[in-house]
Legacy VTK file of the C-alpha trace (Angstrom):
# vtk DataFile Version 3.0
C-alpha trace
ASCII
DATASET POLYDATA
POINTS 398 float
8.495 -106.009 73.189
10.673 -103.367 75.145
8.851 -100.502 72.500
5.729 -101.185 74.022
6.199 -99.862 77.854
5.476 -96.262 77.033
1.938 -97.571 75.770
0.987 -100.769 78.500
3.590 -99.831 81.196
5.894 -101.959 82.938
4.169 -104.006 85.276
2.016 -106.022 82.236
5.471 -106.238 80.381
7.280 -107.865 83.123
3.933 -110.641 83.731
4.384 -111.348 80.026
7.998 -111.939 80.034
7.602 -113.935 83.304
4.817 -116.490 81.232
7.183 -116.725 78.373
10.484 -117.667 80.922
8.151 -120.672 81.664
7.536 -121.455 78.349
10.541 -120.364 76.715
11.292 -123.260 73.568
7.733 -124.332 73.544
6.447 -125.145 69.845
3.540 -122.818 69.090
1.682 -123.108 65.950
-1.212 -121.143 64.657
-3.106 -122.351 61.599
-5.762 -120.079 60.048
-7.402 -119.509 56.127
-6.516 -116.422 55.029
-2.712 -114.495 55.303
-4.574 -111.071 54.801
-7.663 -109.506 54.764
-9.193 -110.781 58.087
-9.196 -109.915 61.847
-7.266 -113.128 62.360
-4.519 -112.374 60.204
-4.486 -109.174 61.819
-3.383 -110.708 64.910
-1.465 -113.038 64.018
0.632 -110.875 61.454
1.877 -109.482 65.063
1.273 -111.769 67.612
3.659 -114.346 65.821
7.161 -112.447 65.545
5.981 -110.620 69.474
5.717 -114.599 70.494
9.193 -115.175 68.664
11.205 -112.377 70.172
10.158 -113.129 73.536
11.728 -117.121 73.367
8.609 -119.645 72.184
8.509 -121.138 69.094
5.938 -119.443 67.298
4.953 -120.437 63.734
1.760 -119.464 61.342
0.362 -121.525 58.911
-2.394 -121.112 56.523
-4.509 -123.873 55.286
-5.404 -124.571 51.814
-8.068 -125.761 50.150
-10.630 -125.590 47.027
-12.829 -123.446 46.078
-15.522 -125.804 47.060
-14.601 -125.926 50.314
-14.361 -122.179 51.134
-17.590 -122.013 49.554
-19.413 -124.687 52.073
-16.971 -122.569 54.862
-18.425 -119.069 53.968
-21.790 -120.759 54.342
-20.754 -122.543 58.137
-19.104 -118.979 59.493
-22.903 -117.209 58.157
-24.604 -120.297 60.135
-22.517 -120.296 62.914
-24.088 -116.655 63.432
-26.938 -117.773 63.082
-28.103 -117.774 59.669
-30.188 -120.030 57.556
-27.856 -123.087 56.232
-28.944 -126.510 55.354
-25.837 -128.692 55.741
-25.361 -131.320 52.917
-23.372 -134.439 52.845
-21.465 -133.389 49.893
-20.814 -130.909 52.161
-19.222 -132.333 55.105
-17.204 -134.661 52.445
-15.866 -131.411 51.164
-15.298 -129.904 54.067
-13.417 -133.405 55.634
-11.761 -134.148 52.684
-9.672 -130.572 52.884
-9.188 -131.180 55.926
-7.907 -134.364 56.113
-5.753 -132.970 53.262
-3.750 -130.050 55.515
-4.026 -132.681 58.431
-1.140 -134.490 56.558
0.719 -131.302 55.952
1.439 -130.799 59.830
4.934 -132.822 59.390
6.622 -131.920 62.694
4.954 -132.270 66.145
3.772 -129.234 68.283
3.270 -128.439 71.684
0.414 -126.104 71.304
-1.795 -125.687 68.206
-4.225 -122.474 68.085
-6.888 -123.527 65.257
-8.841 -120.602 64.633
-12.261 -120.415 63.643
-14.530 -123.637 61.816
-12.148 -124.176 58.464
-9.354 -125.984 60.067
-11.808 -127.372 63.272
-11.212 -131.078 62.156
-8.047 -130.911 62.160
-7.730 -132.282 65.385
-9.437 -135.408 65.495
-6.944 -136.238 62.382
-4.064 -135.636 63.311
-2.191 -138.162 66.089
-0.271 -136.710 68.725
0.335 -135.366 72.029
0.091 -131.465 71.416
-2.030 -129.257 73.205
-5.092 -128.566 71.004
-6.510 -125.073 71.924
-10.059 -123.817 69.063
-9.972 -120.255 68.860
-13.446 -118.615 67.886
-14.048 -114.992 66.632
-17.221 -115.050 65.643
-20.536 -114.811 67.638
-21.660 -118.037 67.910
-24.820 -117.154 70.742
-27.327 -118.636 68.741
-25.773 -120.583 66.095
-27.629 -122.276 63.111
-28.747 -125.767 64.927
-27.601 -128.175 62.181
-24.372 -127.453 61.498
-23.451 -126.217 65.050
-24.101 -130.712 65.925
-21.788 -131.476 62.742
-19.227 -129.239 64.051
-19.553 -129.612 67.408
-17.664 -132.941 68.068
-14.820 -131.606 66.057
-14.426 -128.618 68.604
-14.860 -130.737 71.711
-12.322 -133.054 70.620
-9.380 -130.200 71.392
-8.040 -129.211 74.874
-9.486 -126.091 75.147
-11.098 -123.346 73.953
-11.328 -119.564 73.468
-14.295 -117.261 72.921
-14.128 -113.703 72.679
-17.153 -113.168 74.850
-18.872 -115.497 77.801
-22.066 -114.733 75.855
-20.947 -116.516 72.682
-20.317 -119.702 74.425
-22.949 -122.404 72.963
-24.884 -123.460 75.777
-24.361 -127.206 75.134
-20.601 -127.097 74.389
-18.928 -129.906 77.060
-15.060 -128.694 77.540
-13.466 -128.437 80.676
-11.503 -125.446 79.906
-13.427 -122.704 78.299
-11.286 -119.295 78.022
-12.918 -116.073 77.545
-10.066 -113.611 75.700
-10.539 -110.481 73.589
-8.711 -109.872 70.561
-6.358 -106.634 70.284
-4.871 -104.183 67.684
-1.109 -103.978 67.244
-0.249 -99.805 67.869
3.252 -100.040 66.488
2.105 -101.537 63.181
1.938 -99.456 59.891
-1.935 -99.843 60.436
-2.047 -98.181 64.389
1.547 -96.365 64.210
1.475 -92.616 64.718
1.206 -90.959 61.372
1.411 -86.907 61.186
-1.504 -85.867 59.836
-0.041 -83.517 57.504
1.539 -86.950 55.606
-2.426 -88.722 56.273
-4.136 -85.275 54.230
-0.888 -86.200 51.278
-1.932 -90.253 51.340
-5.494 -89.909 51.183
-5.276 -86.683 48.101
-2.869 -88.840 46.380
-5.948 -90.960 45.943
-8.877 -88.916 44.861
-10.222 -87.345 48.591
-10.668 -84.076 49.039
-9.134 -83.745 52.844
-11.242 -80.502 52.878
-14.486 -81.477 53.325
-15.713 -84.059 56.111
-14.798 -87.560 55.921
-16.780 -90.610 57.302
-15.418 -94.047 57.077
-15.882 -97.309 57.270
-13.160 -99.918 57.292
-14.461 -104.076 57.339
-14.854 -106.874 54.615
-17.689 -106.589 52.120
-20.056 -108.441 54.018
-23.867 -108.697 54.454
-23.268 -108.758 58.232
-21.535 -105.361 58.345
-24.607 -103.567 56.516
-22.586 -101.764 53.920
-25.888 -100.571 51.914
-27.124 -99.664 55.530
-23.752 -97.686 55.957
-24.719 -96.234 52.480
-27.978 -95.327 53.894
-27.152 -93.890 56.973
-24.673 -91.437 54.828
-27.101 -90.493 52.444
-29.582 -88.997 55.227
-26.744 -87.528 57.151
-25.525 -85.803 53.259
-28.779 -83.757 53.400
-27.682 -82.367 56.994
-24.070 -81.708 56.582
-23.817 -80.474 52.534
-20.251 -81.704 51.336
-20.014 -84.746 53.634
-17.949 -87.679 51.955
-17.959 -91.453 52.244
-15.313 -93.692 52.294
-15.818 -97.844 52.514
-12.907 -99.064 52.624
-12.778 -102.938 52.368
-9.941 -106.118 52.588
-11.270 -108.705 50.026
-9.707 -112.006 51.876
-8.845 -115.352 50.020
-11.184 -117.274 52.820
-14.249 -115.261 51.506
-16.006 -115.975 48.058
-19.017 -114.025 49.420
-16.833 -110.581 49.466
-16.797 -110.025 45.859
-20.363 -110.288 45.283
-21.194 -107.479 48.341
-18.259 -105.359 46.827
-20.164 -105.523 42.971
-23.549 -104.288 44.628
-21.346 -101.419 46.691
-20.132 -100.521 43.331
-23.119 -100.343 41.606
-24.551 -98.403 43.875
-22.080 -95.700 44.748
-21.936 -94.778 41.324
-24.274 -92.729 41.760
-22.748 -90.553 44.050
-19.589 -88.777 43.091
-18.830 -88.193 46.606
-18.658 -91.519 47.804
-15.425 -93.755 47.638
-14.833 -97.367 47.325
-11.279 -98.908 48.239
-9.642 -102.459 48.751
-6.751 -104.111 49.253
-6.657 -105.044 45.699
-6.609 -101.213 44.287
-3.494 -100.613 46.203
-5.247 -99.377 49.348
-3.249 -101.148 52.094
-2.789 -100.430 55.997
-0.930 -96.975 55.665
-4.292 -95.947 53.750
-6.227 -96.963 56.414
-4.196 -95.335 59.215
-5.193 -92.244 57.398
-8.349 -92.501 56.972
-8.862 -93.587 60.571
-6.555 -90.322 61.787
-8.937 -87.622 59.196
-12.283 -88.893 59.129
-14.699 -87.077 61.178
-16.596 -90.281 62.480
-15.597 -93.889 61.802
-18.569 -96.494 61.472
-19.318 -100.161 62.216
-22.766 -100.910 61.721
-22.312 -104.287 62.254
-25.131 -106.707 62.512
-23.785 -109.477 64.139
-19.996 -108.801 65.116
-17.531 -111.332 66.341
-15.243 -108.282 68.134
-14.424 -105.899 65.203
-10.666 -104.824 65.469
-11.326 -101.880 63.561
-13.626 -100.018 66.306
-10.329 -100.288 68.702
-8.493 -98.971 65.563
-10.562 -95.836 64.480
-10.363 -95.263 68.937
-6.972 -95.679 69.272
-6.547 -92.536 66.784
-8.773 -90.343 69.006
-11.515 -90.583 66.039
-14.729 -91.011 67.945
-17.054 -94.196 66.445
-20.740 -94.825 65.471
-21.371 -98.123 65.707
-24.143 -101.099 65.672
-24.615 -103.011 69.168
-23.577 -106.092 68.453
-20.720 -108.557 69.458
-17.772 -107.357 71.113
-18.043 -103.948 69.938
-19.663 -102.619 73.478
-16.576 -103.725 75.102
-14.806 -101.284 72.828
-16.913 -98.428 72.453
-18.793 -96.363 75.797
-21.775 -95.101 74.368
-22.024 -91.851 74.659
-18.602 -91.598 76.455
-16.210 -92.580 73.509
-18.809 -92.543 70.369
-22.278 -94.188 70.021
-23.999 -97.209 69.640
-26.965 -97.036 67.618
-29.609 -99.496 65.992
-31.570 -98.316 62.726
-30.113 -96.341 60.134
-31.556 -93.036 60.943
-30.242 -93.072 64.350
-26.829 -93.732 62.477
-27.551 -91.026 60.636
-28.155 -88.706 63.745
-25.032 -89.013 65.475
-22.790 -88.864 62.457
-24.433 -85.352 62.014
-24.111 -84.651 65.753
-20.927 -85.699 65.791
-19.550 -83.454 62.584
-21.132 -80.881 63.387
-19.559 -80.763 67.289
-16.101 -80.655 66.781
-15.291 -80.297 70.250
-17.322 -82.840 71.533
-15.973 -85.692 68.728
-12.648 -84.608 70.113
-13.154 -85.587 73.942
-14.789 -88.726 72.496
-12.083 -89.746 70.550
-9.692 -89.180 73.884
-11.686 -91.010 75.860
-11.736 -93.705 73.581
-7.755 -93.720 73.043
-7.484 -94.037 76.670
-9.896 -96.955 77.057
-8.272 -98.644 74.156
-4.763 -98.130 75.260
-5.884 -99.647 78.906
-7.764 -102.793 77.568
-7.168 -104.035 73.746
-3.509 -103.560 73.225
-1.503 -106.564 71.611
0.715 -107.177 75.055
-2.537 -107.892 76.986
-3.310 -110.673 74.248
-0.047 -112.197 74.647
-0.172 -112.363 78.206
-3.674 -114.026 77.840
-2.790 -116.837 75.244
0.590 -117.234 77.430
-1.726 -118.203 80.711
-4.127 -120.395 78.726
-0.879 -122.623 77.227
1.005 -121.927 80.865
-2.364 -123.340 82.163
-2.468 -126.546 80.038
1.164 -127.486 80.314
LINES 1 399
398 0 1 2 3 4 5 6 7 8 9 10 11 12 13 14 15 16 17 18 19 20 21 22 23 24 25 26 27 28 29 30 31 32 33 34 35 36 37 38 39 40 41 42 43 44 45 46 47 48 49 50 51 52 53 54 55 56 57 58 59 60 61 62 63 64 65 66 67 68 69 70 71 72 73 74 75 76 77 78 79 80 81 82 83 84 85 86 87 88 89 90 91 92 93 94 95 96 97 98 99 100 101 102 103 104 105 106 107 108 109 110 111 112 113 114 115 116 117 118 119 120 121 122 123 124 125 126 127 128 129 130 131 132 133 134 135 136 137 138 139 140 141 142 143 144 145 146 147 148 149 150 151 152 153 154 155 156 157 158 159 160 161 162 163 164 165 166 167 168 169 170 171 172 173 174 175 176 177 178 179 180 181 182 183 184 185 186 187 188 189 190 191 192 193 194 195 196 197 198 199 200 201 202 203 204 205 206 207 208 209 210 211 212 213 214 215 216 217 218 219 220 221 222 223 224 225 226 227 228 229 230 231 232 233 234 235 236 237 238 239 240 241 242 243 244 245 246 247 248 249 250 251 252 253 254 255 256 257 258 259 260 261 262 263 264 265 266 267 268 269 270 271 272 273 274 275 276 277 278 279 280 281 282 283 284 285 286 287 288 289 290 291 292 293 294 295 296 297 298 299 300 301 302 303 304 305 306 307 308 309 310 311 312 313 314 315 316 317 318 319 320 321 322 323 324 325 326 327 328 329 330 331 332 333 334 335 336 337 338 339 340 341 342 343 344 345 346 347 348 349 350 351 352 353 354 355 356 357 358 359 360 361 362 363 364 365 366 367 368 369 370 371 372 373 374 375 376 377 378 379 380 381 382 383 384 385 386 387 388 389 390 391 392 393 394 395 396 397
């Protein structure tokens, strides 16, 4: 933890080591779906060993279950945000059934338990004990799909508490006595965030087919309908006919979690085929972390055109790098980016469009955006700050 006072300073150091003196040998488990290619994993890839070193008992676990029942879990997340879902009852057997299945799997007994996000929300109500229970959202849950927000609902109100990343996602009829409100954060001495020169980021990304001398705009989230990849795709095309030579780059984590990925990724494909200057990378081509710190560090503008967003680590990512961002209002993303202080936040796709051109063509000003966005970053979304906010919540319940 000591590596991280030249980035948060001492004063939040010394309230985070002061939280986990209190709690030093508490149990601490997280349980999740996915060991890569999500947000969550993200965090807790970090937040785990940060949790160890400091003296609590800090374990991950990732559930497992069928392909059924990550099916019938795509289709709760995409409700949960609102979209259309009729909830069967071979559904909620499926979704129980796995459940009840990793419920048996938690052999030893836990002081805390983070659960995050709906796949493992049932776990609670089967599994005995006298652990704090904390439900950890990351998705927008505002105006969730009515049906299977009542089927889940019980399930989440059955824990001790529970985290949101925004006050605005909070479900207006959720009953919970403690209700936390904590934003997610990136990890800046991780091979994703870690300083890379860029002379070594122009030899990673040539190494894989980019030409570092003509402008680069990226964007870096799962292939998913809610991230508007084909509007991404849009946006670029109108901006191409602007700036002659621009290049696009989607780079994408295909997660185990998400059947829905592979069918957005086959439609990316087929249509960036048609464009020789247009890129498509995962996770499973060998495009990892280090990748993506260089493409963060070179490209010109970074984009999110998110639809519905949860919090979207990799806005705080592409700002922590001093690359300036174009991104959709939506979620937590405005608590990242200042429009028009640190990037932009735009609707359609020819606004999109506009201020990638704007902001290629204005070197100068995408500079002083991307400081200003480095500095906001390093002041509000850094992994310390995260810590110290779970620390209070289980400091809180004990």
């Amino acid at each position: 933890m000591a590596r991280y006072e030249r980035l948060v300073g001492r004063e939040l150091l010394e309230e985070v080591r002061e939280l986990a003196r209190k709690l030093k040998g508490a149990s601490v488990l997280h349980v999740n779906a996915t060991p890569y290619g999500g947000g969550v994993a993200e965090l807790l890839r970090s937040e785990v060993p940060l949790l160890r070193g400091l003296g609590v008992d800090a374990e991950w676990k990732v559930i497992s279950g069928d392909q059924q029942f990550f099916n019938v879990t795509k289709e709760i997340h995409n409700a949960l945000q609102g979209a259309h879902y009729r909830l069967t009852e071979r559904d909620r057997e499926v979704y129980l059934a796995n459940n009840a299945l990793n419920a048996h799997q938690l052999e030893r007994e836990y002081d805390f338990l983070f659960i995050h996000d709906p796949q493992p929300a049932a776990l609670r109500t089967l599994h005995r004990g006298s652990s704090k229970w904390i439900w950890r959202c990351h998705i927008d849950t505002s105006q969730p799909n009515e049906q299977v927000w009542e089927f889940l609902k019980p399930y989440v109100e059955a824990h001790d508490a529970v985290v949101f990343t925004m006050r605005e996602f909070v479900p207006p009829d959720l009953k919970m006595d403690e209700v936390a409100v904590i934003t997610p954060a990136i990890d800046a001495l991780s091979p994703k965030n870690m300083t890379i020169p860029r002379d070594l980021c122009h030899e990673i990304l040539e190494w894989i087919g980019v030409d570092t001398n003509r402008p680069i705009v990226a964007q870096i989230s799962r292939f998913d309908p809610w991230k508007d990849p084909m509007g991404v795709m849009d946006a670029y095309d109108l901006a191409k006919k602007k700036v002659p030579g621009l290049q696009l780059a989607l780079i994408g984590s295909m997660a185990l979690d998400d059947p829905e990925g592979w069918k957005v990724y086959s439609q990316v494909v087929q249509r960036q085929e048609k464009d020789p200057d247009s890129y498509i990378f995962t996770n499973m081509t060998g495009v990892g972390n280090v990748e993506v710190n260089a493409f963060q560090r070179l490209a010109k503008v970074v984009v999110q055109k998110s639809i519905r967003e949860g919090f979207g680590l990799v806005v705080s990512e592409a700002l922590w790098k001093g690359t300036p961002v174009v991104a959709g209002r939506a979620g937590g993303i405005p608590l990242q980016l200042e429009d028009g202080k640190s990037g932009y936040l735009v609707g359609g796709v020819e606004e999109c469009a506009d201020r990638i051109v704007e902001l290629v063509e204005n070197p100068t000003k995408a500079h002083e955006m991307g400081q200003a966005g480095h500095d906001h970053i390093a002041k509000n979304f850094l992994m310390p700050r995260l810590i110290r906010d779970d620390l209070r919540l289980m400091a809180k319940l004990a």
